[in-house]
N, C-alpha and C positions, 0 to 999 in steps of 0.2 A: 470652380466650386469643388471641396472635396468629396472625397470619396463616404466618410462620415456624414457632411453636412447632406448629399444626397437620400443615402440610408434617412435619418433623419429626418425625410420630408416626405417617406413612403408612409401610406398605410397600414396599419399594425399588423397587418395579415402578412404584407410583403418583406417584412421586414427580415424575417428567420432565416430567407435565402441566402441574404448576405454576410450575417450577423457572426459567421465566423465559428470555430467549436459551442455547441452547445454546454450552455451553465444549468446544474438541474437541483433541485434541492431548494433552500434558503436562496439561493445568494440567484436563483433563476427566478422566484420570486418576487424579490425586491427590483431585480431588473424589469419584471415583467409590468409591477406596480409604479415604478418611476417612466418604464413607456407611456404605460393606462395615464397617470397623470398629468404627462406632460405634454401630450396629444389633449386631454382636456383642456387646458389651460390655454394652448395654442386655438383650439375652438370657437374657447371663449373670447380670447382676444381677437379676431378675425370678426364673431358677430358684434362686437363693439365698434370696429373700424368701419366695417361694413352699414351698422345703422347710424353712424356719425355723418358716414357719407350720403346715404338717404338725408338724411335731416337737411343736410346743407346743400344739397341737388337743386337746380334751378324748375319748371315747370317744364321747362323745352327736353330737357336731358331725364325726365321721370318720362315723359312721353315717349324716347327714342328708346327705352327699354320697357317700355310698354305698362307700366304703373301710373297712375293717380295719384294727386299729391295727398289726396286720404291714405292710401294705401301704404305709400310710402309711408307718414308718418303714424299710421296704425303698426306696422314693421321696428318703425324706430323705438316706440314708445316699449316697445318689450325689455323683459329685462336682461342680460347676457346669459344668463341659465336657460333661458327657455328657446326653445326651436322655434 
């Protein structure tokens, strides 16, 4: 893995460690809005995957991690916006 794709998969806090000369103005901005957004989006997809896979879990494997098949599909049934 590179060195970008790692950065890339930290925390938006963590990120400024590695991130190399500081951008500041405009152009620190729009980097800082295209992080914000792009860590949303990656969120969003993750609870999409995540409740696909609830949905499609057997009763044995919603038990091994300790859920109800109610539970489960009360989880699934959200929309990807919401926590």
């Amino acid at each position: 893995m590179s060195t970008m794709s790692r950065i890339a998969r930290l925390p938006l806090m963590q990120r400024g460690r590695f991130a190399g000369p500081r951008w500041s103005g405009f152009v620190g901005l729009v980097g800082s809005l295209a992080v914000a957004v792009t860590d949303g989006l990656d969120l969003w997809q993750r609870r999409l995957r995540d409740r696909d896979m609830l949905r499609h879990m057997s009763t044995s494997q919603l038990k091994d991690i300790g859920l109800s098949r109610a539970d489960a599909l009360n989880e699934a049934e959200k929309p990807f916006w919401r926590a």
